[in-house]
VMD Tcl script that builds the backbone (N, CA, C; Angstrom):
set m [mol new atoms 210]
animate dup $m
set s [atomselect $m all]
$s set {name element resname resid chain x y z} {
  {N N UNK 1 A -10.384 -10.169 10.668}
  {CA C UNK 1 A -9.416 -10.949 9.951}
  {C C UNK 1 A -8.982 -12.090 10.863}
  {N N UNK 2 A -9.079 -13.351 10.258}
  {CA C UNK 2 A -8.760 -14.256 10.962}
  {C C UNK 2 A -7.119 -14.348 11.119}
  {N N UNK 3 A -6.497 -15.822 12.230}
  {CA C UNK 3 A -5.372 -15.490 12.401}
  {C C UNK 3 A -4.773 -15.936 10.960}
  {N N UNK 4 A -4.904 -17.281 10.217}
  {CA C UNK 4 A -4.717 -17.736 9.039}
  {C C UNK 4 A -4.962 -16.113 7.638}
  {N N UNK 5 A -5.946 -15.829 7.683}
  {CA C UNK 5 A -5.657 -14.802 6.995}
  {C C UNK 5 A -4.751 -13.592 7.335}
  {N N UNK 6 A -4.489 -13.557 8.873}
  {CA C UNK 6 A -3.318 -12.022 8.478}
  {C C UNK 6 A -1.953 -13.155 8.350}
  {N N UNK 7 A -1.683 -14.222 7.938}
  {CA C UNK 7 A -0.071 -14.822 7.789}
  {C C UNK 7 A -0.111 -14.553 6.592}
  {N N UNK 8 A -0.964 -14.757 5.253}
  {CA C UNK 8 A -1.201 -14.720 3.803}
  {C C UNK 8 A -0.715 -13.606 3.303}
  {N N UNK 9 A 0.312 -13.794 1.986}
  {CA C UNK 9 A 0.558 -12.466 0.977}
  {C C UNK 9 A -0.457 -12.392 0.382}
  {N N UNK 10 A -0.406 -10.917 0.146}
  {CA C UNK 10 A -1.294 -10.654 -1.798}
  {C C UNK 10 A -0.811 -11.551 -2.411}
  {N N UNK 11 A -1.569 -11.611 -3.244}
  {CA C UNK 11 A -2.144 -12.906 -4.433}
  {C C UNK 11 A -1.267 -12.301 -5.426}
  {N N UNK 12 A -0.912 -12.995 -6.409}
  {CA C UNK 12 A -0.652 -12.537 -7.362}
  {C C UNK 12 A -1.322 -12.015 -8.457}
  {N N UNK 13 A -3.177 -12.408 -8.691}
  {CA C UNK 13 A -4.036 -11.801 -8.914}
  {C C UNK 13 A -4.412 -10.617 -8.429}
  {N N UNK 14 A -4.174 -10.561 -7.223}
  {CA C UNK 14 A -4.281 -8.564 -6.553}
  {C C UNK 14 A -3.428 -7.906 -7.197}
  {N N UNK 15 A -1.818 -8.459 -7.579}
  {CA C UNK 15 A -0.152 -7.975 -7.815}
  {C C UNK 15 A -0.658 -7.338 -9.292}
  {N N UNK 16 A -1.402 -7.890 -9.864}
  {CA C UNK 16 A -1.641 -7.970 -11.307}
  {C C UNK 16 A -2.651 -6.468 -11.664}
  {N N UNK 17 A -3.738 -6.899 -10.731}
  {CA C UNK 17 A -4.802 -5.479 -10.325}
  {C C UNK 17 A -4.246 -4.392 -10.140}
  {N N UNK 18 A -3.107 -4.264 -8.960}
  {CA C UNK 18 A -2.681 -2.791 -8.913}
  {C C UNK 18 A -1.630 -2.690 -9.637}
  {N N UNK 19 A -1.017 -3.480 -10.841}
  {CA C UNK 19 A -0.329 -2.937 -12.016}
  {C C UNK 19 A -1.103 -2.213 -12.664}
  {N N UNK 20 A -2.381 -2.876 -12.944}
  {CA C UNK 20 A -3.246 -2.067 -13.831}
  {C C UNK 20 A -3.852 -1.426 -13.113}
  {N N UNK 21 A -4.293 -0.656 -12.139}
  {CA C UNK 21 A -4.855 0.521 -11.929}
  {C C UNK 21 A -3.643 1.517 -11.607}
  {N N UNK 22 A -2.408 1.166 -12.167}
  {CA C UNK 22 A -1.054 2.073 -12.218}
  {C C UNK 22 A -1.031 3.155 -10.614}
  {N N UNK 23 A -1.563 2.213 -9.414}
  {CA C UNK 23 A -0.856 2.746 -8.235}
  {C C UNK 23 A 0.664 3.003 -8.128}
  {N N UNK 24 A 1.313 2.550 -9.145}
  {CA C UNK 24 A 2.777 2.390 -9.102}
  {C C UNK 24 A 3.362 3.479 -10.336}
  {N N UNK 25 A 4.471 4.405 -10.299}
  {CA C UNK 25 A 4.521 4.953 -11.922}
  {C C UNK 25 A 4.663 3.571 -12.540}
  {N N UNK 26 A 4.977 4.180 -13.848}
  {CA C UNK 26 A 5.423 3.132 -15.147}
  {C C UNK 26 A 6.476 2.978 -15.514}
  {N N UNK 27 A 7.408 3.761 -14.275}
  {CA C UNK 27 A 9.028 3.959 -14.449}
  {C C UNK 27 A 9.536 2.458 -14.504}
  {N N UNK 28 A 10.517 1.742 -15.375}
  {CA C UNK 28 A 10.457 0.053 -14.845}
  {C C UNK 28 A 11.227 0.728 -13.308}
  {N N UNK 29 A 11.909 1.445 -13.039}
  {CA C UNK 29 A 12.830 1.306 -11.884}
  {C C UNK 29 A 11.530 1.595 -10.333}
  {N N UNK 30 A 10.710 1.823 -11.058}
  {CA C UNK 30 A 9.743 1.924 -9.214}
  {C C UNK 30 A 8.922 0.324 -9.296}
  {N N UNK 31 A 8.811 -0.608 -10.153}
  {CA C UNK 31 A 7.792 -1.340 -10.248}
  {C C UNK 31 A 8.336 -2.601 -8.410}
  {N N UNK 32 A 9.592 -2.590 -8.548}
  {CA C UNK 32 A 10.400 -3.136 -6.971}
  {C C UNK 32 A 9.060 -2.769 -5.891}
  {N N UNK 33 A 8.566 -1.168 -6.201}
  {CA C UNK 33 A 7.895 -1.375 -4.931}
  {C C UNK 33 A 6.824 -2.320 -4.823}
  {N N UNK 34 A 5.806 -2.958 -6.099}
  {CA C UNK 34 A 4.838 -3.017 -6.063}
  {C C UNK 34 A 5.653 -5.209 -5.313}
  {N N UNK 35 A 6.647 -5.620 -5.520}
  {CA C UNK 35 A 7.285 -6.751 -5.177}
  {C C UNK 35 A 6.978 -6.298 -3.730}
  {N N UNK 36 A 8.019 -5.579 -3.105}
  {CA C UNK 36 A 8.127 -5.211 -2.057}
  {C C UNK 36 A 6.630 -5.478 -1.332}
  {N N UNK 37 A 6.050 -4.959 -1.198}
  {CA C UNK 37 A 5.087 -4.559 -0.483}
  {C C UNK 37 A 3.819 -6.093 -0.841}
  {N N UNK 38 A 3.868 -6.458 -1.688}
  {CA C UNK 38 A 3.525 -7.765 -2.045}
  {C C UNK 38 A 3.884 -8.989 -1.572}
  {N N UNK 39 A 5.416 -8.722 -1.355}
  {CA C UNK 39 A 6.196 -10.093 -0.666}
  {C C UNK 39 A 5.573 -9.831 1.144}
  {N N UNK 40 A 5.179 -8.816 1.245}
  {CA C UNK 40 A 4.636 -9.270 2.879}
  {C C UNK 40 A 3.794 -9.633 2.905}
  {N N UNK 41 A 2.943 -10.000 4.223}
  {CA C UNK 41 A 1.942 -10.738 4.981}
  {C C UNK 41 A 1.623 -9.807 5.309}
  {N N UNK 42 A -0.131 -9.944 5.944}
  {CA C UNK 42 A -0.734 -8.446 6.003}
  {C C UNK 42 A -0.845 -7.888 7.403}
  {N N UNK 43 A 0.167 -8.937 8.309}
  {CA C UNK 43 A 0.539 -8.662 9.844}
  {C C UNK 43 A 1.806 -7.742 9.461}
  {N N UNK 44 A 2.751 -8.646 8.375}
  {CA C UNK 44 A 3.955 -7.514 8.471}
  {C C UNK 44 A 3.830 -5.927 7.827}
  {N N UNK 45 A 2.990 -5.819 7.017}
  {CA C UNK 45 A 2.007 -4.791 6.424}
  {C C UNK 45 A 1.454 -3.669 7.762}
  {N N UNK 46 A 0.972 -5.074 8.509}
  {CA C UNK 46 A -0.119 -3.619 10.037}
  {C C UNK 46 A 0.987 -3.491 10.849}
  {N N UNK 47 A 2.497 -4.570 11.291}
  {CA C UNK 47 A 3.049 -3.866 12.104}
  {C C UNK 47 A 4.759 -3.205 11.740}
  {N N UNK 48 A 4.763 -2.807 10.455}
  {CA C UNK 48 A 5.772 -1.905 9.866}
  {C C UNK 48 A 5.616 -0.515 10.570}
  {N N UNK 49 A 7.045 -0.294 10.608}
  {CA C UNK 49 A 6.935 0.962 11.829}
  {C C UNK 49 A 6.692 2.249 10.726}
  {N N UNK 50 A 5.795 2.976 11.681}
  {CA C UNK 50 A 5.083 4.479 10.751}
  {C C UNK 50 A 6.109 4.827 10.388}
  {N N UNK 51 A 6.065 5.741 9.275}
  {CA C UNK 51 A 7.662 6.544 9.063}
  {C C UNK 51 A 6.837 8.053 8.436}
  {N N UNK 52 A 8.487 8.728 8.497}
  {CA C UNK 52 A 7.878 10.258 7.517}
  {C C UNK 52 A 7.235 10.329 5.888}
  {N N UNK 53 A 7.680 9.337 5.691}
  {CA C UNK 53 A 6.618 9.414 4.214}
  {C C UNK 53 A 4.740 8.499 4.543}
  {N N UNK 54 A 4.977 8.256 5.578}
  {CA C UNK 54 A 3.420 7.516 5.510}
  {C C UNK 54 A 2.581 8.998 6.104}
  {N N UNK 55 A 3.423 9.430 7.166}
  {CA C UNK 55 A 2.792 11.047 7.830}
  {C C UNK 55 A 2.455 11.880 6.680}
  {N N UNK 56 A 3.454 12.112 5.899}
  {CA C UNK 56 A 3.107 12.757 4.537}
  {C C UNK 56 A 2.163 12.119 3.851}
  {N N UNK 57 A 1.808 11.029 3.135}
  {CA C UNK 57 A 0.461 10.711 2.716}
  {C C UNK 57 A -1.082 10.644 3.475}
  {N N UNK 58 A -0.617 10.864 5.354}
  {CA C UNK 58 A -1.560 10.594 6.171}
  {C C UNK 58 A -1.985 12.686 5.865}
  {N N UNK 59 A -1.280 13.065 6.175}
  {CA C UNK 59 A -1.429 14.480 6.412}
  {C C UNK 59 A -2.179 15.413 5.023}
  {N N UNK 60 A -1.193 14.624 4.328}
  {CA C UNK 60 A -2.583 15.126 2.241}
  {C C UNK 60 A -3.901 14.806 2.105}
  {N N UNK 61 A -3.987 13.632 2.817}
  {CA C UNK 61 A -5.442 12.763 3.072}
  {C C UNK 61 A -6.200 13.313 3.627}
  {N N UNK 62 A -5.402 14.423 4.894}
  {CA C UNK 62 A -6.386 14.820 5.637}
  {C C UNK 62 A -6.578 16.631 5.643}
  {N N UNK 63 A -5.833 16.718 4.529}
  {CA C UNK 63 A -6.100 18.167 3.909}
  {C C UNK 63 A -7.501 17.825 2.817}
  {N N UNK 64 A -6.878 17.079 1.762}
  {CA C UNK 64 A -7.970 17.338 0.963}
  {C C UNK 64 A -9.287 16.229 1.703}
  {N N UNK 65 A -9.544 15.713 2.760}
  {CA C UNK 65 A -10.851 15.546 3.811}
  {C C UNK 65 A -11.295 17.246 3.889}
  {N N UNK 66 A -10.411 17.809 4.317}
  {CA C UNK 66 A -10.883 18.969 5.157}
  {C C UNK 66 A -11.322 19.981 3.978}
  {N N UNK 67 A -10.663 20.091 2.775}
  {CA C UNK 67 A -11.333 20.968 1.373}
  {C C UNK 67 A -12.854 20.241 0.987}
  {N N UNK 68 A -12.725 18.930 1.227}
  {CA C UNK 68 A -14.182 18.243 0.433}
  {C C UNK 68 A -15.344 18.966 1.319}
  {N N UNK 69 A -15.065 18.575 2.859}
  {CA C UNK 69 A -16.185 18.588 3.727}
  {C C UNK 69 A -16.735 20.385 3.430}
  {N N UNK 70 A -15.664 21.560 3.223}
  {CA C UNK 70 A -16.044 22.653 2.974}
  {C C UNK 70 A -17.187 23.052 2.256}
}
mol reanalyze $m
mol bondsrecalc $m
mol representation Tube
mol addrep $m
């Protein structure tokens, strides 16, 4: 990734994509996140500090890794 590309937000054509592949519920009150996470740059994206809910999606990821490979 160049330096010009990690300053750049998602597009609003990407914003549009993961409405429709409903990464987000359909609650109107969660759709904030899909803003949120859109209004950054994909430096402020890589250097957001880890937290306990990313461990929790890191740690499911790597359960069902470990059921597939079985």
């Amino acid at each position: 990734m160049s330096y010009e590309d990690s300053r750049t937000k998602v597009s609003d054509e990407r914003k549009i994509e993961l409405l429709k592949l409903h990464t987000v519920a359909a609650d109107e009150k969660a759709f904030w996140l899909i803003d949120y996470w859109c209004n950054k740059t994909f430096v402020g994206l890589l250097l957001m500090p880890f937290s306990r809910h990313q461990m929790l999606h890191l740690d499911g990821c790597l359960r069902i890794i470990s059921k597939i490979k079985k």
